[in-house]
VEXRO-316041 format. One line per field, with one value per residue (C-alpha): x, z, y; chain; residue in three letters; residue number from 1. Coordinates in steps of 0.001 Angstrom, whole numbers, plus 500000, padded with zeros to 6 digits. Layout:
N
c1 <- (X;...)
c3 <- (Z;...)
c2 <- (Y;...)
kedo <- (A;...)
marnu <- (ALA;...)
gupa <- (NUM;...)
end
This chain:
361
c1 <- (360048;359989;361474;363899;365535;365341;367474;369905;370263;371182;373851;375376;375744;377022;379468;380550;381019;383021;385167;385880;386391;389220;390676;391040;392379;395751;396871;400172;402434;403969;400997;398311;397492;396630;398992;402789;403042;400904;400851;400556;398872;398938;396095;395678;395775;392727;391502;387824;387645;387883;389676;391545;387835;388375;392059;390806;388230;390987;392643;389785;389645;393170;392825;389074;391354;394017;391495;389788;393457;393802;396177;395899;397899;396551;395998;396964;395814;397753;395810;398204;396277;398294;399772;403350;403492;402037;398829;396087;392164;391688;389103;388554;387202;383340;381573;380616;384383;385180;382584;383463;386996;385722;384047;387098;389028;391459;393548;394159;395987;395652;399632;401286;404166;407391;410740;411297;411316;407680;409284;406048;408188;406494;402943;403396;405248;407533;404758;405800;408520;406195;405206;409025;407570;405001;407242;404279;404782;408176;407983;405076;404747;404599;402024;400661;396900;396657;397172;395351;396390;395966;397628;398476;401234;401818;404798;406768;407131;409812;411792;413585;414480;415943;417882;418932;418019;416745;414454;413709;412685;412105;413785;412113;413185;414428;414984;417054;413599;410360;408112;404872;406167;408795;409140;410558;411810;410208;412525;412338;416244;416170;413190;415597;417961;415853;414324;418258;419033;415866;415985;419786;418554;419983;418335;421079;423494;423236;426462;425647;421865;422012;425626;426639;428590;426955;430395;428902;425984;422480;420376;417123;414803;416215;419524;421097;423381;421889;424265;426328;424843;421618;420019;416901;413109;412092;416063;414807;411032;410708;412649;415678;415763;415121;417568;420551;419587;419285;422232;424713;424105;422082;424154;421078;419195;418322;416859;414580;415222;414447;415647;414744;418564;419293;415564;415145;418076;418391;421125;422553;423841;425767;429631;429645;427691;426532;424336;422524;422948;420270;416227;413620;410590;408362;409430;408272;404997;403900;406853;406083;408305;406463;408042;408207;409405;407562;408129;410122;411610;408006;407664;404536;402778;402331;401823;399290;398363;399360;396708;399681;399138;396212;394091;392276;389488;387488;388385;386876;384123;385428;383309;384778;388246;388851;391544;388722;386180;387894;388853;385014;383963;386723;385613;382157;382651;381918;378427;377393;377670;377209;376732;380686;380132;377235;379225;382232;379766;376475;375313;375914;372731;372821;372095;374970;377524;375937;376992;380236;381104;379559;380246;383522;382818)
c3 <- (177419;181699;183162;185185;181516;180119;183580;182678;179309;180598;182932;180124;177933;180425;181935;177818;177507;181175;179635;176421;178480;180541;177483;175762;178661;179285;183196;182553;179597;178067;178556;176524;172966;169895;166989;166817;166187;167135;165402;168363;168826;171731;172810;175093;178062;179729;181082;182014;179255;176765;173865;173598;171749;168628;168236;170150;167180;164787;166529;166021;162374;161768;163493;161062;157920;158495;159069;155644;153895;155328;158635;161230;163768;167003;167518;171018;171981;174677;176880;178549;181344;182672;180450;182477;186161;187912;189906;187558;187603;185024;183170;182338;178905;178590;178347;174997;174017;175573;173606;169991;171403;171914;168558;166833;168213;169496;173098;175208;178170;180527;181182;183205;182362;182336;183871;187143;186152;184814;181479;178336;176707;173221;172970;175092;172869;175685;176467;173713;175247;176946;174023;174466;177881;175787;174970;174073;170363;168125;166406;167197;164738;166570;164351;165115;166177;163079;160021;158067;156645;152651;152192;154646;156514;158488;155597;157030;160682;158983;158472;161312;160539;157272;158609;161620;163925;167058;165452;161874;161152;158850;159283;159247;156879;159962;162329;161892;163168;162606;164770;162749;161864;164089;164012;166924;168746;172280;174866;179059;178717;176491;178145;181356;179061;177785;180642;182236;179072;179473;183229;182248;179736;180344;178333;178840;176993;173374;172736;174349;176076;176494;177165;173295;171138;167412;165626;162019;160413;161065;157640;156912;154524;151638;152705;152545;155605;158318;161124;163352;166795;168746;167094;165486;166202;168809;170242;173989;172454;172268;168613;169862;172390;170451;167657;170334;172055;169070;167170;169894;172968;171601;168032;166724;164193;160307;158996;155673;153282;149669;146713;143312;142518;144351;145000;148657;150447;154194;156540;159142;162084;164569;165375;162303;159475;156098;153202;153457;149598;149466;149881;150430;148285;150963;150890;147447;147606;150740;151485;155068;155289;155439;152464;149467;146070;143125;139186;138110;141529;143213;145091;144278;147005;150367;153585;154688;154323;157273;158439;159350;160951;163067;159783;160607;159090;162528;162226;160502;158394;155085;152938;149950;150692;149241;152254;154688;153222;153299;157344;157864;156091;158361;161787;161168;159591;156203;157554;159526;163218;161808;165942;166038;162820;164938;168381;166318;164228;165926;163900;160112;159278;159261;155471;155237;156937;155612;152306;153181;154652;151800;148858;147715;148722)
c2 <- (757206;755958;759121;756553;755878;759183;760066;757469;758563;761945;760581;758535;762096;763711;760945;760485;764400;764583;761349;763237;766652;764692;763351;766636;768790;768491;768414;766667;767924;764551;762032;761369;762399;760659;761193;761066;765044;767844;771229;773844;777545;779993;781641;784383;785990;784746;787945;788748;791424;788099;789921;786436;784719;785806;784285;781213;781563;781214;778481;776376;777490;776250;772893;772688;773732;770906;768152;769238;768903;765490;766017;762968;765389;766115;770260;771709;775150;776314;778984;781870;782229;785540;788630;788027;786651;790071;789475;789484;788135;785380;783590;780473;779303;779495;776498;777027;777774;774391;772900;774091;773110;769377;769357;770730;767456;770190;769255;772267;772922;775901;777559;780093;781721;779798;780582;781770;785484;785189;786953;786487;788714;790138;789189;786570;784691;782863;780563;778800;777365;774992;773249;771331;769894;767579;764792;762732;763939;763494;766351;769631;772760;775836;778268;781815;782229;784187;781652;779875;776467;776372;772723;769572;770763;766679;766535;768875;767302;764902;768026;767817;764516;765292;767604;766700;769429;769878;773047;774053;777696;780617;783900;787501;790469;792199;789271;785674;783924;784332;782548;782651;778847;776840;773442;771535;768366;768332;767394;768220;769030;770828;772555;772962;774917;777293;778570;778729;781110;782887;783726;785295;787406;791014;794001;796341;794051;794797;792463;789508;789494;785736;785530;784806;787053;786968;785587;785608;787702;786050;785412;787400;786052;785840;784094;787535;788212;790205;792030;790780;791671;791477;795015;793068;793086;791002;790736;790403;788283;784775;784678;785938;783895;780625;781666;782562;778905;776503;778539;779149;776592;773805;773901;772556;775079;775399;778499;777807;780946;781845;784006;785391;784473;781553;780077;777853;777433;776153;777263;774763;775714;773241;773937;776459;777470;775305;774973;771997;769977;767978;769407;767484;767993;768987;772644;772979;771231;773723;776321;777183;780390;784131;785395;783054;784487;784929;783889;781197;780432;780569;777270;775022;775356;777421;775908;778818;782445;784544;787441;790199;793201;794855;793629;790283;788322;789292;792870;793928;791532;791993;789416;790701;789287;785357;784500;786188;784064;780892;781623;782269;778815;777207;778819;778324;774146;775283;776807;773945;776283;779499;780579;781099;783704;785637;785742;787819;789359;790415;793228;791459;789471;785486;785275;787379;785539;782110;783209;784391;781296;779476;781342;780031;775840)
kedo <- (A;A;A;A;A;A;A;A;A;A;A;A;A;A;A;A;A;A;A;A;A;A;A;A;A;A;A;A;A;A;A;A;A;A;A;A;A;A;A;A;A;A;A;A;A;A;A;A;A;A;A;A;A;A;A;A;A;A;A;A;A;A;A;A;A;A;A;A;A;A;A;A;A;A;A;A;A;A;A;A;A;A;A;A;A;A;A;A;A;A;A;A;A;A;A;A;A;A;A;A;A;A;A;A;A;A;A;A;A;A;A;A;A;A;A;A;A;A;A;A;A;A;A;A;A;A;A;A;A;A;A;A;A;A;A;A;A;A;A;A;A;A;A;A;A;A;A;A;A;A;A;A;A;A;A;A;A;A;A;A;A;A;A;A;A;A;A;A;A;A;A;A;A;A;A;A;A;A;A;A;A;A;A;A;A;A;A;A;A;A;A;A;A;A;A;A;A;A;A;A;A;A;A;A;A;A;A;A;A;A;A;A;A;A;A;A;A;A;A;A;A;A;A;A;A;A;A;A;A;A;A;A;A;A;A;A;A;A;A;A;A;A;A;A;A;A;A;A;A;A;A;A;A;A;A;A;A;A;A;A;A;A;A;A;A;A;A;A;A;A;A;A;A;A;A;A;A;A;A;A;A;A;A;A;A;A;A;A;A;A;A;A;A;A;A;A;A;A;A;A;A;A;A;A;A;A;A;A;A;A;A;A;A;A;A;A;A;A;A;A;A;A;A;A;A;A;A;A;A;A;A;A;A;A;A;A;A;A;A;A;A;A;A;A;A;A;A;A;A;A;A;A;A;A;A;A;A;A;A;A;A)
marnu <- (UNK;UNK;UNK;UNK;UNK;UNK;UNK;UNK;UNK;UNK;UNK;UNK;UNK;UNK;UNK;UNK;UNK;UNK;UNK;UNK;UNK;UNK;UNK;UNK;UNK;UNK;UNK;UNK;UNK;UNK;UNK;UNK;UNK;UNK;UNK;UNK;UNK;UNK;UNK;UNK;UNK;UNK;UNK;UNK;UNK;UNK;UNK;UNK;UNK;UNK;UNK;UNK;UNK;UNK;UNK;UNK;UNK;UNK;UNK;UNK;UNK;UNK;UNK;UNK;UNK;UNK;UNK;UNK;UNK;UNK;UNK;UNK;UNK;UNK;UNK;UNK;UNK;UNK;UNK;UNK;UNK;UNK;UNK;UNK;UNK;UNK;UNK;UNK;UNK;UNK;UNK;UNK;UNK;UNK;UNK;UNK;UNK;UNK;UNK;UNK;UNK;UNK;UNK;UNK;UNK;UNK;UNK;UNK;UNK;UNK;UNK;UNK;UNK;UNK;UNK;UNK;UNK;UNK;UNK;UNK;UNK;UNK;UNK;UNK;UNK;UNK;UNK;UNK;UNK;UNK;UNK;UNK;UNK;UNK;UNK;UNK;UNK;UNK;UNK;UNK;UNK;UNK;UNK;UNK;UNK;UNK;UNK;UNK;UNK;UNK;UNK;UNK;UNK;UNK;UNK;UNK;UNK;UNK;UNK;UNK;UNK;UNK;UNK;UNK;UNK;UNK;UNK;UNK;UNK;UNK;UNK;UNK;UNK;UNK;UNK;UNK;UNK;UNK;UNK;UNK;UNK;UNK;UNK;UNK;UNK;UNK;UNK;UNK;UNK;UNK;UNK;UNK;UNK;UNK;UNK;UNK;UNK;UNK;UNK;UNK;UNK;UNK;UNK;UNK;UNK;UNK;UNK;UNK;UNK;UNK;UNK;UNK;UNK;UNK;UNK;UNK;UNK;UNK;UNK;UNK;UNK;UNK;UNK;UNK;UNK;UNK;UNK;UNK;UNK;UNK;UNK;UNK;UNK;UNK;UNK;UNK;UNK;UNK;UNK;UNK;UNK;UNK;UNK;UNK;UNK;UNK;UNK;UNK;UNK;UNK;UNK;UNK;UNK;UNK;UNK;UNK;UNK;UNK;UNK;UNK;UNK;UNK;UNK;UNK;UNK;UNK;UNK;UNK;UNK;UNK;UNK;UNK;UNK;UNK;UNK;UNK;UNK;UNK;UNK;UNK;UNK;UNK;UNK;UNK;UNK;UNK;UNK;UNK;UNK;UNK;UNK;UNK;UNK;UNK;UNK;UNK;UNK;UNK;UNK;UNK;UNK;UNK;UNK;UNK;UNK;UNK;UNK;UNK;UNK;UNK;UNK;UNK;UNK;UNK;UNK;UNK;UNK;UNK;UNK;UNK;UNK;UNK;UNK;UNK;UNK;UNK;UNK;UNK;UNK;UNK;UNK;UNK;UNK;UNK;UNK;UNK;UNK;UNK;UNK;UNK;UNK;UNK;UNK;UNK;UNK;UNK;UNK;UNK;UNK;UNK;UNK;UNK;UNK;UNK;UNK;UNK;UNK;UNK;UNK;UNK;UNK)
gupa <- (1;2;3;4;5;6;7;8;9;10;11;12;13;14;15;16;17;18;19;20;21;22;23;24;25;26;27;28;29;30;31;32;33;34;35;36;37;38;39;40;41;42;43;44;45;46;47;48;49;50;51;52;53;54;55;56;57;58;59;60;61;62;63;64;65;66;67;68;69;70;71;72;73;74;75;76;77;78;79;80;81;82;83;84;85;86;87;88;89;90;91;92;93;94;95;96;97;98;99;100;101;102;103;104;105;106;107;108;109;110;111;112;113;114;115;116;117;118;119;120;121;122;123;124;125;126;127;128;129;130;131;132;133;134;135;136;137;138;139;140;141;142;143;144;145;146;147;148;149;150;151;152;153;154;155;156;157;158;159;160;161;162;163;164;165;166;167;168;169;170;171;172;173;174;175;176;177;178;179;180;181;182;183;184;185;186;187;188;189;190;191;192;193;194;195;196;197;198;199;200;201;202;203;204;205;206;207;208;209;210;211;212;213;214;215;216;217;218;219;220;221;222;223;224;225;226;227;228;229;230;231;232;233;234;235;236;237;238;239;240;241;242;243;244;245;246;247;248;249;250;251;252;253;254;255;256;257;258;259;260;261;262;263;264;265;266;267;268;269;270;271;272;273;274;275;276;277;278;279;280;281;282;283;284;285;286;287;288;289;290;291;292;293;294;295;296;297;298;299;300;301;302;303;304;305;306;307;308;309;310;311;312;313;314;315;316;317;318;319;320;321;322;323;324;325;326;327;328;329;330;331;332;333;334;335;336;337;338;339;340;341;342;343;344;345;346;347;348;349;350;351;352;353;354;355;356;357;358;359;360;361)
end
């Protein structure tokens, strides 16, 4: 090949990989994108020590996973590029991270913390308040770095929709929301409002921390009542901070719970409390809530399996677990880049981890 065309050739790849680089990175919340929803995943902080690879790892696995059940959703990583707004060096991605990002189809878009108090509150978990700037999508699902997809979750974006909410959500056992799975309406005022709520927060005031007095018990998981005051985990986090927003200012909130005695129920919260009648069949095909019931009132199908606690599939390699083994298939495409397997795992041989992320396709 004339070196003259084996030059252009290399231009082309890399104008083509600059083109699809500029595409995938997001500089302006609310432009771009290629699907009408987006399921989104915080990542971070980007720190030089990197301890953030293995849940961008994970990310990637996720966004894999829901192509292989069918989803035609875009996936947005968002990167917290700071721990809170303190001075602090950070990182950006590696180029190879940015390349198994491009080949994962995933969008990403580097963040700093939002409100004006620089608050990322526990584990970070205000920076998902920026996923309501990216108007670009109807409807985004807001997942934890740590699941793992085991159906198509795209049915459940029309759950807002059906029941006309601004935000759909699943409580804890010892909080009124857990954010492991939120799904949400993106909207810039609504954006405005929750960082106004968020830069009033007061610690000290156990009553009222956002300025609203609980009037009637929140629900834990099971639909049971809860108390009736701000003592719950995560009270001053990013979950009691959505629920006090979307329950109390916004009037705009259901809560997805479930029961051995009174199966799925949702709870709909605009000028008062209700039981919504009528549930769509969505929640039973892949219940997206932490703690579904078993036996009779057992819904159909789960939406994904949720890696709790300091137990992960990267910590430590644990072959020998199904769920592991179906995360390490996913991260590494079913085998095909068995690389991401050896940069979490150097010391486990490659036959090893080929079969582990083999062994169950």
């Amino acid at each position: 090949m004339p070196a003259r065309r084996a030059k252009a050739m290399l231009y082309a790849l890399a104008a083509a990989c600059a083109r699809r680089i500029s595409a995938q990175r997001i500089t302006q919340p609310g432009v771009g994108g290629s699907s009408q929803n987006a399921y989104f995943v915080m990542v971070g902080p980007l720190e030089p020590q990197r301890a953030y690879h293995p849940w961008l790892v994970s990310a990637v696995s996720m966004a894999n996973t829901l192509r292989d059940h069918g989803s035609t959703s875009d996936f947005v990583v968002l990167l917290a590029t700071k721990r809170d707004g303190r001075p602090r060096e950070t990182v950006p991605l590696l180029e190879e991270e940015e390349a198994t990002l491009l080949k994962s189809k995933c969008r990403w878009r580097y963040a700093t913390p939002p409100g004006q108090r620089h608050l990322a509150g526990y584990h970070m978990g205000h920076y998902k308040l920026l996923a309501w700037q990216h108007i670009e999508y109807k409807a985004i699902q807001l997942l934890d770095a740590d699941l793992l997809p085991v159906n198509n979750l795209d049915p459940l974006f029309s759950l807002t929709q059906a029941f006309d909410t601004e935000v759909v959500a699943c409580p804890g056992k010892v909080a009124p929301l857990n954010a492991g799975w939120v799904l949400i309406r993106p909207s810039l005022t609504t954006y405005e409002g929750l960082l106004k709520t968020l830069d009033i927060m007061k610690r000290t005031n156990r009553d009222a921390p956002y300025g609203h007095v609980m009037t009637t018990p929140w629900r834990a998981a099971t639909g049971a009542a809860g108390g009736s005051d701000w003592r719950f985990f995560d009270v001053f986090g990013n979950q009691g901070h959505m629920y006090d927003y979307f329950r109390f200012e916004a009037k705009s909130l259901s809560v997805i719970t479930q029961s051995t005695q009174n199966g799925t129920r949702v709870f709909s919260y605009k000028d008062e409390e209700r039981i919504v009648d009528e549930l769509p069949s969505v929640l039973d095909a892949a219940f997206p809530c932490p703690f579904p019931v078993r036996g009779k009132r057992a819904p159909s199908g789960l939406a994904y399996h949720h890696f709790t606690g300091s137990r992960k599939p990267w910590r430590p390699f644990t072959p020998s677990n199904a769920k592991y083994r179906a995360w390490y298939a996913a991260a590494s495409r079913r085998g095909a880049d068995l690389g991401i397997l050896e940069g979490l795992f150097p010391s486990v041989p490659l036959e090893v981890l080929r079969d582990a992320a083999t062994r169950s396709l």
